[in-house]
mmCIF entry with sequence, helices, sheets and N, C-alpha, C, O atoms, coordinates in Angstrom:
data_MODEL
# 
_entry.id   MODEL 
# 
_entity.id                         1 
_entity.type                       polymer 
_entity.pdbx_number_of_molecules   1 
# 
_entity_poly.entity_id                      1 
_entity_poly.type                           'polypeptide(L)' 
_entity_poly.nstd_linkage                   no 
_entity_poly.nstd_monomer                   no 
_entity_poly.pdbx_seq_one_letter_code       
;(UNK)(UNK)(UNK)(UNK)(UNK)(UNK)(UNK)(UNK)(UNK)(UNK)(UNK)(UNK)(UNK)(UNK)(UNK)(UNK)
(UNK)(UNK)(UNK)(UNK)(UNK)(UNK)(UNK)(UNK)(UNK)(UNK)(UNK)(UNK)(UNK)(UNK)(UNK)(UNK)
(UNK)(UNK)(UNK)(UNK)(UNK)(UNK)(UNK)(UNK)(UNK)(UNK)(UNK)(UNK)(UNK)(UNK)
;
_entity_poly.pdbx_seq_one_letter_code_can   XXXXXXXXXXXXXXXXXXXXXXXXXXXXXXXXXXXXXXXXXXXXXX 
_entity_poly.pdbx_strand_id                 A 
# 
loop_
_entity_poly_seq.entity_id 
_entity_poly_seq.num 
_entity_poly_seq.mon_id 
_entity_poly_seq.hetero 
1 1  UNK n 
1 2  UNK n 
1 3  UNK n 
1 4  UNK n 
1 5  UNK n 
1 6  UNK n 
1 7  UNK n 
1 8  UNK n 
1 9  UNK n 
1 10 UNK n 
1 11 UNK n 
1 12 UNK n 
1 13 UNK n 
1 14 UNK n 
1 15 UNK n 
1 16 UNK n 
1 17 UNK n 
1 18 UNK n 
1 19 UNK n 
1 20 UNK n 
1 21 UNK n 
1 22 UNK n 
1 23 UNK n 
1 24 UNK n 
1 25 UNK n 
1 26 UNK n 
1 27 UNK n 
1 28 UNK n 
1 29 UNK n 
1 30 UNK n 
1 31 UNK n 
1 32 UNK n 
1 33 UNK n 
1 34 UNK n 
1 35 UNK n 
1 36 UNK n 
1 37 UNK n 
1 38 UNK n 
1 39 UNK n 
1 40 UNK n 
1 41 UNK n 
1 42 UNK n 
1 43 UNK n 
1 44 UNK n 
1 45 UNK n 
1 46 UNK n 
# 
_struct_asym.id          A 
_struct_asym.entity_id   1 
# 
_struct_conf.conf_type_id            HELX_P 
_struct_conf.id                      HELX_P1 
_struct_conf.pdbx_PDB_helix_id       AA1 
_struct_conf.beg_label_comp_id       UNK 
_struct_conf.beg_label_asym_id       A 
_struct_conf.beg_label_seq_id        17 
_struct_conf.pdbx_beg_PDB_ins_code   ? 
_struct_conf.end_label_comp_id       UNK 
_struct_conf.end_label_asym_id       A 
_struct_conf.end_label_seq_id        42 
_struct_conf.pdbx_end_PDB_ins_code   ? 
_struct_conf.beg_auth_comp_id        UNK 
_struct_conf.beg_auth_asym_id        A 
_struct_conf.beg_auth_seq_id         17 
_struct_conf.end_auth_comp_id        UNK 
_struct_conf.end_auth_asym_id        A 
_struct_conf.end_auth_seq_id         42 
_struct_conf.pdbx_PDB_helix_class    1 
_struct_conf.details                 ? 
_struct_conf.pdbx_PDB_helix_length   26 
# 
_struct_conf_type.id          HELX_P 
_struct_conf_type.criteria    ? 
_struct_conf_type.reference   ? 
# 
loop_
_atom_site.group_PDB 
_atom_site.id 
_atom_site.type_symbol 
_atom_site.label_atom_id 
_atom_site.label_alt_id 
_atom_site.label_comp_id 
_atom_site.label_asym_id 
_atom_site.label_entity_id 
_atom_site.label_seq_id 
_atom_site.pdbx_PDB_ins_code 
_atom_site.Cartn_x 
_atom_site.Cartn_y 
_atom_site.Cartn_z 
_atom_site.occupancy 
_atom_site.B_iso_or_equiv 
_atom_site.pdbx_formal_charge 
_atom_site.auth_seq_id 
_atom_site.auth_comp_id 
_atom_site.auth_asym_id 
_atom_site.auth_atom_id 
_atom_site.pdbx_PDB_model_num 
ATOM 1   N N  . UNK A 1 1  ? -22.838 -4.893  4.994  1.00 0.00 ? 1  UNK A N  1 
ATOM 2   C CA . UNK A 1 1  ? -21.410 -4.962  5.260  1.00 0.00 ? 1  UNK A CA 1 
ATOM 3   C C  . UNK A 1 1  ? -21.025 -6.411  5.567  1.00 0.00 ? 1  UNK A C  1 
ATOM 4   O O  . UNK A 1 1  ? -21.684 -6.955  6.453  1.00 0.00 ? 1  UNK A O  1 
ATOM 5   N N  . UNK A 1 2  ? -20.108 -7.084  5.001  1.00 0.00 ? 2  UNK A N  1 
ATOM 6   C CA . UNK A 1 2  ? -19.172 -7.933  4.988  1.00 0.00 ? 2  UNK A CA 1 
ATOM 7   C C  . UNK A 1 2  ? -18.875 -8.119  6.624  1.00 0.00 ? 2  UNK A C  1 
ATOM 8   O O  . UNK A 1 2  ? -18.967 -7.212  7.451  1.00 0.00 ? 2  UNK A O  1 
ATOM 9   N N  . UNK A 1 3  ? -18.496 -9.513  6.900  1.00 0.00 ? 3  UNK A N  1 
ATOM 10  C CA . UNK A 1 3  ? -17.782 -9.754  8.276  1.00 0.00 ? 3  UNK A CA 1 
ATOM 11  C C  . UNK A 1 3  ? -15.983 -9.655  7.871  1.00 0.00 ? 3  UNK A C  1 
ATOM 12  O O  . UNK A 1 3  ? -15.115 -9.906  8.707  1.00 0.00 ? 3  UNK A O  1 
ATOM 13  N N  . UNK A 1 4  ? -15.713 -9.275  6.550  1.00 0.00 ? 4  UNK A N  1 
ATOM 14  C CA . UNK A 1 4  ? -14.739 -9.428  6.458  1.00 0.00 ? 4  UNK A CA 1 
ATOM 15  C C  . UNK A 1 4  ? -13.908 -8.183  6.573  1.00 0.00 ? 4  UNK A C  1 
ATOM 16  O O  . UNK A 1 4  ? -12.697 -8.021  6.723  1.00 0.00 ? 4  UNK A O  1 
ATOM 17  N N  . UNK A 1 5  ? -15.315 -7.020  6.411  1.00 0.00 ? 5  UNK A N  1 
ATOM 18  C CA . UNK A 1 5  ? -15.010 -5.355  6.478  1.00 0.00 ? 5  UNK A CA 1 
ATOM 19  C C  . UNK A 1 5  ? -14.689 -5.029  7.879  1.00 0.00 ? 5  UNK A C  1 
ATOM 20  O O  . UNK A 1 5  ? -14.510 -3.811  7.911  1.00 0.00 ? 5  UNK A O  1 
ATOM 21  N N  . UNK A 1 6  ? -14.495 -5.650  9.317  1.00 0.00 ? 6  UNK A N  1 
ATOM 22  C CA . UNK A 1 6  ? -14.681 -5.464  10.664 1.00 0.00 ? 6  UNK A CA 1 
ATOM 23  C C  . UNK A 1 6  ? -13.691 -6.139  11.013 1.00 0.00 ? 6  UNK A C  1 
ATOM 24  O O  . UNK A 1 6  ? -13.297 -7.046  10.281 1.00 0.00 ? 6  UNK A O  1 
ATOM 25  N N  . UNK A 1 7  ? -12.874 -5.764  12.574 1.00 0.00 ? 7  UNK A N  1 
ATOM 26  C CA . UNK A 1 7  ? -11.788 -5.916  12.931 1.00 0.00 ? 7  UNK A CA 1 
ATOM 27  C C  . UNK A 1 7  ? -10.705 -5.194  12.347 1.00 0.00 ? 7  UNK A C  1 
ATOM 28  O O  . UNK A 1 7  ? -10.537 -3.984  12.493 1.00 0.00 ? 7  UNK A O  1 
ATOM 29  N N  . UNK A 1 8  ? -9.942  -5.989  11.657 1.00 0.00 ? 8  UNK A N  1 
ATOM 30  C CA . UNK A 1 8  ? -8.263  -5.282  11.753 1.00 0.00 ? 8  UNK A CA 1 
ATOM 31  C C  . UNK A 1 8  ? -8.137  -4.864  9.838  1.00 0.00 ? 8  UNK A C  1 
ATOM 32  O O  . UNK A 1 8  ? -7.364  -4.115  9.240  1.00 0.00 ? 8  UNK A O  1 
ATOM 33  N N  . UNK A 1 9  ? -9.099  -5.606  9.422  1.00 0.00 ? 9  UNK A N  1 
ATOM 34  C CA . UNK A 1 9  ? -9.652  -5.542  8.249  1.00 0.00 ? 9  UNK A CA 1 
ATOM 35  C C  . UNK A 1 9  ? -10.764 -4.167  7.805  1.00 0.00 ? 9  UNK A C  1 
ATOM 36  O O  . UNK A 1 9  ? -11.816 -4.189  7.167  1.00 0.00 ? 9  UNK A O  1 
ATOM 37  N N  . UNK A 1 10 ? -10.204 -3.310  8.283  1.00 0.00 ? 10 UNK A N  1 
ATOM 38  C CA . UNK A 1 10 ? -11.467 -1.957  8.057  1.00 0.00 ? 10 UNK A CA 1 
ATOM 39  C C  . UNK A 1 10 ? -10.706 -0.769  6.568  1.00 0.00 ? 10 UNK A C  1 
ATOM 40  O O  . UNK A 1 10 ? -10.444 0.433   6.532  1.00 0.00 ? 10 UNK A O  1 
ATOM 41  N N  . UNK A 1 11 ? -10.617 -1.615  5.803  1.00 0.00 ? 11 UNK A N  1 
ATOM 42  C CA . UNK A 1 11 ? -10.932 -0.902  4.477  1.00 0.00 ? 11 UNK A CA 1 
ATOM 43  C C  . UNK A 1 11 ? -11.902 -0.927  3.485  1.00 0.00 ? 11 UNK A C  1 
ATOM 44  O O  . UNK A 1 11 ? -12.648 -1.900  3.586  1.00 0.00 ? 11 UNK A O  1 
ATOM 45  N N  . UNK A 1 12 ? -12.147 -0.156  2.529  1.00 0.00 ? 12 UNK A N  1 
ATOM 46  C CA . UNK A 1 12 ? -12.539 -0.396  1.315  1.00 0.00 ? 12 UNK A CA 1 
ATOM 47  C C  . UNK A 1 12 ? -12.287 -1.979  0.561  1.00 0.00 ? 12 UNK A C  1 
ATOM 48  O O  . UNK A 1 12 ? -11.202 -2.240  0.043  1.00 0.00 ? 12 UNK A O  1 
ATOM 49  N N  . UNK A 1 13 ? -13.383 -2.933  0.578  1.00 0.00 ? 13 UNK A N  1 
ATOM 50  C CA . UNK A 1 13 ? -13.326 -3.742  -0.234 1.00 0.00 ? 13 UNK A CA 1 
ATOM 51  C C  . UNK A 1 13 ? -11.847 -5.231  0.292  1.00 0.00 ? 13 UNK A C  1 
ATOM 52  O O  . UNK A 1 13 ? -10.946 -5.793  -0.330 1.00 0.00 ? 13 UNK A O  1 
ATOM 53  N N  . UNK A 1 14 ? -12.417 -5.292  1.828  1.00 0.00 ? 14 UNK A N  1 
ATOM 54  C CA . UNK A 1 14 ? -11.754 -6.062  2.530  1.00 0.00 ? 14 UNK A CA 1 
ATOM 55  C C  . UNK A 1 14 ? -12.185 -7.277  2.103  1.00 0.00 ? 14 UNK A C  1 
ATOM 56  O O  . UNK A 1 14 ? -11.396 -8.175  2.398  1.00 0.00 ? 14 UNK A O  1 
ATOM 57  N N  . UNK A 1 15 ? -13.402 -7.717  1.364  1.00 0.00 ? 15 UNK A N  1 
ATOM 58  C CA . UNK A 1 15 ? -14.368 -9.132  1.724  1.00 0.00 ? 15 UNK A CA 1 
ATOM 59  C C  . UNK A 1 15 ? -13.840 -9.212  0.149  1.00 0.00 ? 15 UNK A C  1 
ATOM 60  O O  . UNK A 1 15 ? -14.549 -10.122 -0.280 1.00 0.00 ? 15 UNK A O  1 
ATOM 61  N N  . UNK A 1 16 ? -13.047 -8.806  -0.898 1.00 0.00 ? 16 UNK A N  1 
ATOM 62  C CA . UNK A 1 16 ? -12.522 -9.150  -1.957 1.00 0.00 ? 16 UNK A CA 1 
ATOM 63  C C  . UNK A 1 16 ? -12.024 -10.347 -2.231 1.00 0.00 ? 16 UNK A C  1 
ATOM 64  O O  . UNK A 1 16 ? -10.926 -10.417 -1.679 1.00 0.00 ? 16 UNK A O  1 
ATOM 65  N N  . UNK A 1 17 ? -12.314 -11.499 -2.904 1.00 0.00 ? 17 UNK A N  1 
ATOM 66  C CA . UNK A 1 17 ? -11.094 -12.765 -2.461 1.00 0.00 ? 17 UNK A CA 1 
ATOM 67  C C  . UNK A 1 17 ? -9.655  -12.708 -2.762 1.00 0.00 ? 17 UNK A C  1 
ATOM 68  O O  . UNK A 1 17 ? -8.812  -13.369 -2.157 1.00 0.00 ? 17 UNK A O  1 
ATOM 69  N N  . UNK A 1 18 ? -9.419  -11.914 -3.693 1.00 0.00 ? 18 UNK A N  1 
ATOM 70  C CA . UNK A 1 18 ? -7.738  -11.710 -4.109 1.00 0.00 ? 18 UNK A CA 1 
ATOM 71  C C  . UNK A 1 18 ? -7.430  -10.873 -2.599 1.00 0.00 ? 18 UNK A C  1 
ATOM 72  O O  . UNK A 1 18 ? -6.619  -11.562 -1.982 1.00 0.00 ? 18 UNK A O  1 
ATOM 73  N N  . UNK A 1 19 ? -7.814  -9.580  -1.766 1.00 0.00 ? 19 UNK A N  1 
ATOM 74  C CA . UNK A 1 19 ? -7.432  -9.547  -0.940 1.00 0.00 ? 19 UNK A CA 1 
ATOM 75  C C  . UNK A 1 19 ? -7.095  -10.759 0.397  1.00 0.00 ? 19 UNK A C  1 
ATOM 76  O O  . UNK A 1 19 ? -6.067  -10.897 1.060  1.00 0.00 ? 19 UNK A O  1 
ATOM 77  N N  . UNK A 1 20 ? -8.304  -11.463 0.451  1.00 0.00 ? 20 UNK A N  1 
ATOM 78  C CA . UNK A 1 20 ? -8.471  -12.700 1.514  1.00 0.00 ? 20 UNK A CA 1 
ATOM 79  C C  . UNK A 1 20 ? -7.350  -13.767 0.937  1.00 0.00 ? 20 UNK A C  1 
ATOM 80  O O  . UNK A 1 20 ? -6.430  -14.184 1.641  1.00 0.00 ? 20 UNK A O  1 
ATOM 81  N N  . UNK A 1 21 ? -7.503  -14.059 -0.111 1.00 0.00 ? 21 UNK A N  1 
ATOM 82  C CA . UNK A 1 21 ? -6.437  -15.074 -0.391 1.00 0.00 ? 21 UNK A CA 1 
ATOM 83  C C  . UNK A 1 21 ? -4.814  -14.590 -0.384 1.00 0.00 ? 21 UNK A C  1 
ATOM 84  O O  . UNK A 1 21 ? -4.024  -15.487 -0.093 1.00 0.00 ? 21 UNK A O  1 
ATOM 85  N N  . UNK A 1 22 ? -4.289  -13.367 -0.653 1.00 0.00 ? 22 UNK A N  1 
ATOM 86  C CA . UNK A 1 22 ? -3.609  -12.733 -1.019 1.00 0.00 ? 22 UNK A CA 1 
ATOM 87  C C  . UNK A 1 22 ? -2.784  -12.735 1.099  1.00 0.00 ? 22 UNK A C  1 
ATOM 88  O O  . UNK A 1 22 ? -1.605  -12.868 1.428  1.00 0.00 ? 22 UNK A O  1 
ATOM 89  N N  . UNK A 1 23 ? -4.155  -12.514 2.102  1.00 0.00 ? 23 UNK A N  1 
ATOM 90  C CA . UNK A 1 23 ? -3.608  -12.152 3.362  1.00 0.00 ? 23 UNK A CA 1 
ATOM 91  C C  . UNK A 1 23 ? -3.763  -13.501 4.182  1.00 0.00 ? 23 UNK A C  1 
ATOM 92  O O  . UNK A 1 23 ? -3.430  -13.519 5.367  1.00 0.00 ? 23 UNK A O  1 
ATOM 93  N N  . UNK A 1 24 ? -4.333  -14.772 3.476  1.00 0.00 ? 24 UNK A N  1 
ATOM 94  C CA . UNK A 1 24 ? -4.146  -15.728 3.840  1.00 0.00 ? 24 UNK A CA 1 
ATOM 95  C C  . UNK A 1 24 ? -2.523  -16.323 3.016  1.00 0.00 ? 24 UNK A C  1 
ATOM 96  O O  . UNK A 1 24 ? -1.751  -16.169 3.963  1.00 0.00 ? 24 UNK A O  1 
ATOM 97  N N  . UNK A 1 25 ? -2.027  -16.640 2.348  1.00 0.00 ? 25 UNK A N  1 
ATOM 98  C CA . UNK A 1 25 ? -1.166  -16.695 1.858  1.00 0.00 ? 25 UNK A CA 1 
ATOM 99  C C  . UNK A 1 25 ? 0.275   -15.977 2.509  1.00 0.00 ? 25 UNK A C  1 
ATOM 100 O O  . UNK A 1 25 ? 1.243   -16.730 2.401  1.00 0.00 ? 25 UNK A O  1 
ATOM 101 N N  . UNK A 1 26 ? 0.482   -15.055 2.963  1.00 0.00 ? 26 UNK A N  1 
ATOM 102 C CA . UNK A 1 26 ? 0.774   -14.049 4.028  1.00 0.00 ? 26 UNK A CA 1 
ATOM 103 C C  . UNK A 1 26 ? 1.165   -14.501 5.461  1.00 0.00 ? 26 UNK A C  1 
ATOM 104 O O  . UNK A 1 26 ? 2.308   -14.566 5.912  1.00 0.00 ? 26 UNK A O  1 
ATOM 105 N N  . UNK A 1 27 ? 0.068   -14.783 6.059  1.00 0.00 ? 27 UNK A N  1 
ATOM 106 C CA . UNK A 1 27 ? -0.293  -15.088 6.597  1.00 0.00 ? 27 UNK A CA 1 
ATOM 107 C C  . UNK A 1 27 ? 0.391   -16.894 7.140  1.00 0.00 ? 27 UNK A C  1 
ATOM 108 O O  . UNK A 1 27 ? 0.969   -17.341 8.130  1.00 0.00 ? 27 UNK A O  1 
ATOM 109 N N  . UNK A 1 28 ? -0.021  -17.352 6.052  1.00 0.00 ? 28 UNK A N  1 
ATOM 110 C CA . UNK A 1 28 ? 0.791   -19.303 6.131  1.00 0.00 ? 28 UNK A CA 1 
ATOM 111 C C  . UNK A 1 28 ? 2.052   -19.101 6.148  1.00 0.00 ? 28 UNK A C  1 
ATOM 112 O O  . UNK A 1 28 ? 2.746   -19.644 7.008  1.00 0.00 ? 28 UNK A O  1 
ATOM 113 N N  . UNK A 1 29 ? 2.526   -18.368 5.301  1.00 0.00 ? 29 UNK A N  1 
ATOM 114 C CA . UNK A 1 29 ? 3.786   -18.230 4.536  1.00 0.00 ? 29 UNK A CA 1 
ATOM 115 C C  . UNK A 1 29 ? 4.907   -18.188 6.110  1.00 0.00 ? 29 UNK A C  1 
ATOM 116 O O  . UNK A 1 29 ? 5.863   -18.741 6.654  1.00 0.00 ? 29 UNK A O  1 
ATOM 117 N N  . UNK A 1 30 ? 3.838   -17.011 6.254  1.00 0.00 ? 30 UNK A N  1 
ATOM 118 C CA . UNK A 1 30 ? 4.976   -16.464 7.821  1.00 0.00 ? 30 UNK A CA 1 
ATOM 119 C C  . UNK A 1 30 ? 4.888   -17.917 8.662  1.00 0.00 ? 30 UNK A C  1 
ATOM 120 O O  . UNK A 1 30 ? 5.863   -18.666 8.729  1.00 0.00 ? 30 UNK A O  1 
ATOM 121 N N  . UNK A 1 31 ? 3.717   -18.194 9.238  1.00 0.00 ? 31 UNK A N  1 
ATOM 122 C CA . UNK A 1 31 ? 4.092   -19.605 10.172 1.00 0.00 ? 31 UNK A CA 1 
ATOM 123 C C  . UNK A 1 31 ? 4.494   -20.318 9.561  1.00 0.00 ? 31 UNK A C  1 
ATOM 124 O O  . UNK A 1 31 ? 4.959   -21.123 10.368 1.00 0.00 ? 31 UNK A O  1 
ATOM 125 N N  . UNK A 1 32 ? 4.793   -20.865 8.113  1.00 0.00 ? 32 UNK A N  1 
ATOM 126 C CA . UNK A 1 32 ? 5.514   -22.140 7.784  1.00 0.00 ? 32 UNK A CA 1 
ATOM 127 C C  . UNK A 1 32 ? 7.413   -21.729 7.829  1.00 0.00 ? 32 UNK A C  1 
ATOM 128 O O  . UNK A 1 32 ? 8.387   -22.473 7.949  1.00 0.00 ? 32 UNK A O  1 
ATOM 129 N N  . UNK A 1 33 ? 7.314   -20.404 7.688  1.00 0.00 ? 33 UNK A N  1 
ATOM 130 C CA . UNK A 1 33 ? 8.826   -19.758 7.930  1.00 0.00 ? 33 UNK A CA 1 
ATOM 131 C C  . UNK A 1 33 ? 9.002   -19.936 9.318  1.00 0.00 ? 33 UNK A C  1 
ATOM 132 O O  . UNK A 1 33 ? 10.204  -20.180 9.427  1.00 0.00 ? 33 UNK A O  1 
ATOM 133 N N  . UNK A 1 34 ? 8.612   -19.949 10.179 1.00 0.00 ? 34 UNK A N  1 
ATOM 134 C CA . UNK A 1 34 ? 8.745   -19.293 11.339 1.00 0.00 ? 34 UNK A CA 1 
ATOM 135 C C  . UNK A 1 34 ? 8.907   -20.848 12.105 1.00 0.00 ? 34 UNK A C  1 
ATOM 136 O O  . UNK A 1 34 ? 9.511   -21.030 13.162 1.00 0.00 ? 34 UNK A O  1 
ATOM 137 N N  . UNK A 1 35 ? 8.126   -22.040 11.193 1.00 0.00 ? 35 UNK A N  1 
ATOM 138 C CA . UNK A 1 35 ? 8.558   -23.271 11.561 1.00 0.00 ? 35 UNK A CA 1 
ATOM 139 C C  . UNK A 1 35 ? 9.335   -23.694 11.219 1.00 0.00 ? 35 UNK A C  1 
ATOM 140 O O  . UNK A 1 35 ? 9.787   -24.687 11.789 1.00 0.00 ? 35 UNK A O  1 
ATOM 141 N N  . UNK A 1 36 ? 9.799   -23.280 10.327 1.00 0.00 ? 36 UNK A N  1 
ATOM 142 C CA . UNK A 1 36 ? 11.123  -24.118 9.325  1.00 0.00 ? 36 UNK A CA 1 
ATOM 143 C C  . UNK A 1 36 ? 12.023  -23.523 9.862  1.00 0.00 ? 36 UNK A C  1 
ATOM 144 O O  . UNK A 1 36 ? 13.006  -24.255 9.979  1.00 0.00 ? 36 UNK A O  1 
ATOM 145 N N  . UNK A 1 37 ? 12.181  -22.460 10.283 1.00 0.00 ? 37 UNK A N  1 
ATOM 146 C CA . UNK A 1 37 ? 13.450  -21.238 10.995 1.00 0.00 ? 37 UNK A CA 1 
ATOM 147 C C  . UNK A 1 37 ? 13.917  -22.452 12.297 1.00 0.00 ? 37 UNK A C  1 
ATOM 148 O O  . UNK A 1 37 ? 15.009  -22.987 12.484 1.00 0.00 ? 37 UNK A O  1 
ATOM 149 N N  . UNK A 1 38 ? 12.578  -22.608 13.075 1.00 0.00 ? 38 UNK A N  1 
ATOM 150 C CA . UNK A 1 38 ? 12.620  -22.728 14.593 1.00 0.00 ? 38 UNK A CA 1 
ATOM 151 C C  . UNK A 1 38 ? 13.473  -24.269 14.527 1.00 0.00 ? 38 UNK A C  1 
ATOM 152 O O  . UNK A 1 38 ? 14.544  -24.470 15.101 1.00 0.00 ? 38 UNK A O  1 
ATOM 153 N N  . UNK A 1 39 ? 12.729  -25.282 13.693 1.00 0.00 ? 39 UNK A N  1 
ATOM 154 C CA . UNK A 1 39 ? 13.349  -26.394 13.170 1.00 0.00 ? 39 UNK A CA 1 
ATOM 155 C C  . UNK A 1 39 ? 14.602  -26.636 12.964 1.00 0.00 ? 39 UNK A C  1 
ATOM 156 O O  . UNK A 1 39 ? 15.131  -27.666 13.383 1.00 0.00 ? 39 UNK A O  1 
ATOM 157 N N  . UNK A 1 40 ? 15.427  -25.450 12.095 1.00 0.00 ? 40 UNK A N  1 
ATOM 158 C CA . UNK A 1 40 ? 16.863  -25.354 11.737 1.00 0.00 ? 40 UNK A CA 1 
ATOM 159 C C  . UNK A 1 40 ? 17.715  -25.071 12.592 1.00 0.00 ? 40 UNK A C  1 
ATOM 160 O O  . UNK A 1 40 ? 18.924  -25.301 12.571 1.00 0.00 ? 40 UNK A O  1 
ATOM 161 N N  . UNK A 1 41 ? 16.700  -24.242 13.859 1.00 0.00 ? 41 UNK A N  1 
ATOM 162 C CA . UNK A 1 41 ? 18.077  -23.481 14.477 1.00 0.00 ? 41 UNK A CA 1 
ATOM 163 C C  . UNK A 1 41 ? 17.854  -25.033 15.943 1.00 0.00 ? 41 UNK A C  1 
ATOM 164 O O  . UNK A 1 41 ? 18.820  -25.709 16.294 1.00 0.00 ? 41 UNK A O  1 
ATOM 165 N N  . UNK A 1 42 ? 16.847  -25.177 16.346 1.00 0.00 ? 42 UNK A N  1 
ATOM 166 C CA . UNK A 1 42 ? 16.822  -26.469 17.311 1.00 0.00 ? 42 UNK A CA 1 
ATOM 167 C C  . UNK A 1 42 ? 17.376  -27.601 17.204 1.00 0.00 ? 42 UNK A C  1 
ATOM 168 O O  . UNK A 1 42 ? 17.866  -28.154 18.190 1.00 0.00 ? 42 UNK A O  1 
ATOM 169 N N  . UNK A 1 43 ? 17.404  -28.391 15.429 1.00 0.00 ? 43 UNK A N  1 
ATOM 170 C CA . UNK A 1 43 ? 18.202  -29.611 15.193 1.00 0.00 ? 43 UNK A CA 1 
ATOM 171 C C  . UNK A 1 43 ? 18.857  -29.414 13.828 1.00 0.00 ? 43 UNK A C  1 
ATOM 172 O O  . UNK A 1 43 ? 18.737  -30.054 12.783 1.00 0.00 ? 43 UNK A O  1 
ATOM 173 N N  . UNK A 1 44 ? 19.645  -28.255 14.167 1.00 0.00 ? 44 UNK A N  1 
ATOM 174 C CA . UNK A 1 44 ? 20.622  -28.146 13.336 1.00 0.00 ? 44 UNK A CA 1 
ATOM 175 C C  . UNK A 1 44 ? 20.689  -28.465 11.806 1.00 0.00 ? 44 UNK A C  1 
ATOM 176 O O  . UNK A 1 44 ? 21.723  -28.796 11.225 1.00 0.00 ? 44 UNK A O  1 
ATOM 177 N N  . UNK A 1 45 ? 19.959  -28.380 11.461 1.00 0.00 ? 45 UNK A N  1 
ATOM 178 C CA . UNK A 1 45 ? 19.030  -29.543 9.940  1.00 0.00 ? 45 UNK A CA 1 
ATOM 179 C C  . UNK A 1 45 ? 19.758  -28.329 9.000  1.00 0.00 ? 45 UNK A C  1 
ATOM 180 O O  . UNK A 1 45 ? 19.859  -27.141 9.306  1.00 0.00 ? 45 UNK A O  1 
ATOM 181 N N  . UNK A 1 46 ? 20.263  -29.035 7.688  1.00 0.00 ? 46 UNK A N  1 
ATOM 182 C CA . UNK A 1 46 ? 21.323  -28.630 6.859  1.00 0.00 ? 46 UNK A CA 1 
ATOM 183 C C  . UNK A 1 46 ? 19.841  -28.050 6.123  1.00 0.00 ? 46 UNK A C  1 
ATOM 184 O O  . UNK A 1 46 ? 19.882  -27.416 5.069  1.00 0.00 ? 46 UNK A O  1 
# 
């Protein structure tokens, strides 16, 4: 078994790379939103 099959990751065929890349991607996406959000609403940035 995979270290990638354990934790929050407990399906069938978790250690897949299209899954891993797919929930890393996901994953960035949200914190680079979540910086760019925080950015816009703090200095007003058009």
């Amino acid at each position: 078994m995979s270290d990638l099959n354990r934790g929050i990751m407990k399906f069938k065929n978790a250690d897949k790379p299209v899954v891993v890349v797919a929930s890393a991607i996901l994953v960035l996406g949200s914190i680079v939103g979540l910086i760019g959000w925080a950015l816009q609403t703090a200095y007003i940035l058009n």
